[in-house]
MIKEBA-680862 format. One line per field, with one value per residue (C-alpha): residue number from 0; x, y, z. Coordinates in steps of 0.05 Angstrom, whole numbers. Example, Ala and Ser with C-alpha at 12.3 -4.5 7.8 and 13.67 -1.06 7.14 Angstrom:
<mipas>
pos (0,1)
X (246,273)
Y (-90,-21)
Z (156,143)
</mipas>
This chain:
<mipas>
pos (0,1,2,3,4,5,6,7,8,9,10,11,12,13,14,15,16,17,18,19,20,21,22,23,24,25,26,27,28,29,30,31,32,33,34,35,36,37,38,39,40,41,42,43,44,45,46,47,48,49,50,51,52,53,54,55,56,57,58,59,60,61,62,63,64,65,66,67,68,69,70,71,72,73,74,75,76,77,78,79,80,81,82,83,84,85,86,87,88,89,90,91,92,93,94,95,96,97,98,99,100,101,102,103,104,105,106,107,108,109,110,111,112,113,114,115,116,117,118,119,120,121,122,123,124,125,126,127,128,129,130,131,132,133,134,135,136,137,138,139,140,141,142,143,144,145,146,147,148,149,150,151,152,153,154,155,156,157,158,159,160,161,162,163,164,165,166,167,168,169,170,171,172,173,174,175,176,177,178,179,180,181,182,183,184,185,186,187,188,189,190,191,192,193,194,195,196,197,198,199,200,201,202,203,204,205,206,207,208,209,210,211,212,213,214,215,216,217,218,219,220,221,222,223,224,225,226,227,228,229,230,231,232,233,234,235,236,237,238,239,240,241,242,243,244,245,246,247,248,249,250,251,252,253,254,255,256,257,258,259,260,261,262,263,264,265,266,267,268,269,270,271,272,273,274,275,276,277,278,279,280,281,282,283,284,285,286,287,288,289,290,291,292,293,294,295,296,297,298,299,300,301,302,303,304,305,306,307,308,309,310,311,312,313,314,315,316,317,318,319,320,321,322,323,324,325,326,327,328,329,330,331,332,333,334,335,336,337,338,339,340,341,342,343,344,345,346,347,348,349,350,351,352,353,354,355,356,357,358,359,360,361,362,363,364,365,366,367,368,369,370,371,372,373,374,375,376,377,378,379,380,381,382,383,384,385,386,387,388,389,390,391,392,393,394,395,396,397,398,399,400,401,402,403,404,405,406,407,408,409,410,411,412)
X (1058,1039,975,1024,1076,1032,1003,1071,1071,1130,1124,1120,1137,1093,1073,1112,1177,1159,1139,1214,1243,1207,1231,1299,1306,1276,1213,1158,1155,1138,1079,1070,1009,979,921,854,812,753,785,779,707,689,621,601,542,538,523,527,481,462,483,519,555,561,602,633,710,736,787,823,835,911,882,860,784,745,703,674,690,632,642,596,622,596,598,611,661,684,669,679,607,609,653,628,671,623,619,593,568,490,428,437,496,484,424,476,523,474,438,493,508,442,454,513,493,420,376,412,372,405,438,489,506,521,472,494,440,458,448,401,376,321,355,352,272,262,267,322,309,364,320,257,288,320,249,213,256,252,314,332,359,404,454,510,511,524,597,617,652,676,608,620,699,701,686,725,792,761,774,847,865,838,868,939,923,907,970,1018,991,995,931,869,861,793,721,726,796,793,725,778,815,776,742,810,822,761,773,845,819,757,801,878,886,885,839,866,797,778,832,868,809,799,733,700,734,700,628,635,640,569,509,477,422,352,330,277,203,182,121,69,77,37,57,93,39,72,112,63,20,3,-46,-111,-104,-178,-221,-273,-330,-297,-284,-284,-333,-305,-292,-315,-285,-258,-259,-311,-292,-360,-371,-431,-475,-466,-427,-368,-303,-266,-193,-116,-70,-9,52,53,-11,-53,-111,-138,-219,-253,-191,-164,-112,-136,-94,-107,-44,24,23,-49,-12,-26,-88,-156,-208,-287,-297,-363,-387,-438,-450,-415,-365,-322,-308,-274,-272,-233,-263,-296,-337,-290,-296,-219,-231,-275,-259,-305,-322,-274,-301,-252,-196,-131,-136,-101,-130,-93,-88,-36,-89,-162,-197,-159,-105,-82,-31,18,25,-51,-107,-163,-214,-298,-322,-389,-417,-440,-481,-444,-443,-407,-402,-417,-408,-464,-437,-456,-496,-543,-504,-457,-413,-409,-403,-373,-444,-472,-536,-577,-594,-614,-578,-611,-565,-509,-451,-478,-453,-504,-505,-510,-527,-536,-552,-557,-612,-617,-586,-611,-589,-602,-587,-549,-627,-628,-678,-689,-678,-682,-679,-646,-645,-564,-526,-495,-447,-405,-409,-482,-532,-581,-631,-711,-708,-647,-618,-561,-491,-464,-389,-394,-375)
Y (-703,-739,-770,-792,-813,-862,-889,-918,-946,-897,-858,-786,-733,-680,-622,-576,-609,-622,-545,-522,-578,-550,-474,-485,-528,-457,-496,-463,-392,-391,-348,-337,-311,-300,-345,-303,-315,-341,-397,-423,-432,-475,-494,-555,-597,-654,-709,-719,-677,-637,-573,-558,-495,-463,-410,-386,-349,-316,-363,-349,-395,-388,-343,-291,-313,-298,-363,-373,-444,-456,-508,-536,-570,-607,-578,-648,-682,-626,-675,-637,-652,-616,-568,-537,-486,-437,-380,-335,-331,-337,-377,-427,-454,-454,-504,-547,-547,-560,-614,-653,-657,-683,-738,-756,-749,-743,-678,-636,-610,-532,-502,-438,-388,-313,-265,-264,-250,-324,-356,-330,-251,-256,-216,-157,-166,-216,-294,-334,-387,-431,-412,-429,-496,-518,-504,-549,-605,-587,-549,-497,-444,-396,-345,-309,-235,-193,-166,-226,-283,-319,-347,-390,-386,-467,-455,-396,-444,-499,-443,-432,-514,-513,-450,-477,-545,-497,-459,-515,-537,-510,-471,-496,-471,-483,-486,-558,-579,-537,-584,-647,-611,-591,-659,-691,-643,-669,-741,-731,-669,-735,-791,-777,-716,-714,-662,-627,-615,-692,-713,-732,-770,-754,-722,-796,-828,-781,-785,-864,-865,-826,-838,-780,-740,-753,-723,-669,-670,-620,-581,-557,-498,-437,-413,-342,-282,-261,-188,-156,-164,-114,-98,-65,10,6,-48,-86,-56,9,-6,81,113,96,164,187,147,92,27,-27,-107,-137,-195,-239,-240,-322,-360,-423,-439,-494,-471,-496,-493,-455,-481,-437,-465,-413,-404,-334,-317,-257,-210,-236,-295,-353,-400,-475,-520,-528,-593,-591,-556,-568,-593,-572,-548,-527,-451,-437,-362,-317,-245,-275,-341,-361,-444,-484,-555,-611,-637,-703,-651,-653,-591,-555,-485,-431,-351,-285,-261,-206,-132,-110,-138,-148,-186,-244,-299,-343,-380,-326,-275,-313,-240,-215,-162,-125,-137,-83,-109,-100,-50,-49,-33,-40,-108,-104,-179,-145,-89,-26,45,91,170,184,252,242,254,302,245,241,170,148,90,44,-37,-39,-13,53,75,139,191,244,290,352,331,332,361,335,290,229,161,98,39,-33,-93,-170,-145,-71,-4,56,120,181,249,298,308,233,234,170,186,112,42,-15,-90,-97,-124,-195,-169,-121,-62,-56,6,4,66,70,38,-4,17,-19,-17,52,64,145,187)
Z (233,297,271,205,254,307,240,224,297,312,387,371,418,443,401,432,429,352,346,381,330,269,295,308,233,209,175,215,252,328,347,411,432,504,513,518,582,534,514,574,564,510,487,447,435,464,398,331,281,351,311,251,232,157,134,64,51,-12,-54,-125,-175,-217,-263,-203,-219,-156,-122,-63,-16,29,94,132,198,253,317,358,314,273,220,149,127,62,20,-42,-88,-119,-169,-108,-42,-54,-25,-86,-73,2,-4,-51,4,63,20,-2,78,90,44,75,152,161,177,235,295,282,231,258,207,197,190,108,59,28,103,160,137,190,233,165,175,123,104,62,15,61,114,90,61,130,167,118,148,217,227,270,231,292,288,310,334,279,270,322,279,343,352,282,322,297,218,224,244,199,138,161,163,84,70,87,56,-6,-5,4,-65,-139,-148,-191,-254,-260,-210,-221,-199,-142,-124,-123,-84,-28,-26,-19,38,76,65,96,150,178,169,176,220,289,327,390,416,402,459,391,351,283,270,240,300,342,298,300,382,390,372,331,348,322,262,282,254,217,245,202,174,146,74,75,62,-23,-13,-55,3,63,112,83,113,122,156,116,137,117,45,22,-28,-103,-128,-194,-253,-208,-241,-211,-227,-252,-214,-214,-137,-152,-192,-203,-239,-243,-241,-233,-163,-181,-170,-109,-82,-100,-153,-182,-175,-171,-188,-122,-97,-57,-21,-22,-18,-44,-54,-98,-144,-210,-197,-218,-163,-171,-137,-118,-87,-68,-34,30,15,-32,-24,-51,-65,-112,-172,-138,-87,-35,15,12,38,41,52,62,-17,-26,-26,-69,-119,-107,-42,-18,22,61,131,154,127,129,132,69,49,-4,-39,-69,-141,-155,-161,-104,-143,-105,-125,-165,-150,-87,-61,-65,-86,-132,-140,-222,-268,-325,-389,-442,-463,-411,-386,-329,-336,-273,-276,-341,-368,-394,-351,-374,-327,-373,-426,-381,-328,-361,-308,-247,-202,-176,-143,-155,-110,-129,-101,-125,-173,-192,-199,-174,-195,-142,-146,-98,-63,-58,-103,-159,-224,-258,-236,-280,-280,-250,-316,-325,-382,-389,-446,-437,-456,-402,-417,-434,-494,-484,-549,-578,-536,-547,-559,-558,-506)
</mipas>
């Protein structure tokens, strides 16, 4: 009323004498409420784009259909820097929200939410899509105490100016209208209505009279390690004993590949994951490795990156992780490209299966329970007096016979 009424070059009173006006017409309800000693102590940033706040309420359209309106707000101007009404609070329409403000104002230094799964759950022990987009520009991502609001206390009272603005009209009928109206509500909330706190500005008055704060520069930043991942319980020295009938991934002591990035910037070689770079994805790199390295370069020769050869599968390799680790999703099954060894049973057939191969110990040992070591060229088989039974040539194949004759590739147990 007093922003409408100094528009029209008419002298309005104060508020108070308006507010005892309104009451005593019976067109408003006095509240009186005792002022709280922490009101007294106000906190504010000092520019423009210094910090913004986000935050989300529950809204019905006329049917009863449940939506969601999220705000985001300026901290400095209490500028209305977005509103978006959405199906549900989630992370989706959060990014919307926060990028359609970007557009609008430039890249914030901070960003202040809850600690809502859709907004900051870092403090739950994990990271939010929000919060992972908002650090790729630079920004700040902070929060409030949990179960304390009055930290977000200015989107909080930034939901109850809409909400009234809401009421005093008929109610949308669908997601769309009720979009109108909310963006009519922040064209007149920055550009018609006064703000107490702005010594009676309007929040674009009050944006136009400071200069905003620099947009901050994003830092370099190492990818997340995937959530199938974890720390291997064992070191890699200690890679344990394969027990009988574990499988062993066939690997060959050398080899190469040419393979693509993923779009998450990672390719797939030797039953493990190797990082490279996000934005190489999609584009095709030459592996190389050997009993020690695995590098990796793009398809002109250019050196990339280059990690220890993985002892076992199911690793993951990345600069978070350079030494390796398992990952949940996947076996970890002794890697055969390498030396290694393996506890066997020999079959009724006189044979024990180990690198994808069939080796013959002898049908008179059928029962027992033997070893066998390899290395870059041959397998040994020993028995429980570390004694050699046989030696073979190590196999480059897999399904291969390997026995005194080297008889055709048996298939019988």
């Amino acid at each position: 009323m007093i922003a409408r009424m100094r528009r029209q070059s008419l002298n309005p009173p104060s508020r108070a004498t308006l507010a005892r006006a309104f009451a005593a017409a019976g067109v408003s309800a006095p509240e009186p409420r005792k002022r709280p000693r922490a009101a007294n102590r106000r906190f504010v940033y000092p520019a423009p784009n210094c910090c913004w706040q986000i935050d989300a309420f529950a809204w019905s359209l006329a049917d009863g259909s449940p939506v969601v309106i999220h705000q985001v707000i300026d901290d400095n101007t209490r500028m209305a820097l977005a509103t978006l009404a959405a199906l549900g609070e989630t992370a989706k329409a959060a990014i919307r929200v926060v990028s359609v403000a970007i557009r609008r104002w430039g890249v914030p230094q901070r960003l202040l939410s809850d600690n809502g799964v859709a907004f900051n759950p870092t403090r739950r022990g994990f990271s939010g899509k929000l919060v992972d987009y908002l650090i790729d520009l630079g920004v700040k991502p902070i929060t409030g105490k949990p179960e304390r609001p009055s930290t977000q206390g200015k989107n909080e009272r930034f939901h109850q100016t809409l909400q009234k603005w809401l009421n005093a009209r008929p109610p949308a009928s669908t997601l769309a209208e009720l979009q109108d109206l909310v963006d009519e509500f922040d064209v007149y909330y920055n550009h018609e209505r006064e703000h107490q706190a702005l010594d009676g500005q309007t929040p674009a008055e009050a944006w136009e009279s400071t200069t905003p704060a620099p947009p901050p520069i994003p830092e370099p930043r190492l990818p997340q390690v995937p959530p199938s991942a974890r720390l291997a319980a064992n070191s890699p020295e200690g890679v344990p004993l394969p027990a009988s009938r574990t499988p062993l991934a066939l690997h060959t002591s050398e080899g190469e590949a040419d393979l693509t990035v993923k779009k998450n910037g990672q390719i797939k070689a030797l039953s493990c994951m190797f990082y490279i770079a996000t934005p190489r994805a999609g584009q095709a790199v030459h592996v190389l490795w050997n009993e020690t390295t695995v590098e990796i370069f793009d398809l002109e020769g250019e050196y990339i990156v280059s990690y220890p050869r993985p002892a076992t599968t199911g690793m993951y390799y990345g600069p978070r992780t350079p030494g390796g680790t398992r990952m949940k999703t996947a076996g970890n099954n002794p890697s055969a490209g390498i030396t290694g060894t393996a506890v066997r049973r020999v079959s009724k057939g006189g044979y024990v299966g180990v690198l994808a191969s069939k080796f013959y110990a002898g049908y008179k040992r059928k029962g027992e329970q033997i070893t066998v070591t390899w290395d870059a060229e041959t397998v040994t088989l020993t028995d429980a007096n570390e004694t050699a039974i046989a030696q073979y040539p190590k196999p480059e194949h897999r399904h291969g016979w390997h026995g005194p004759h080297q008889a055709a590739p048996s298939t019988k147990s």
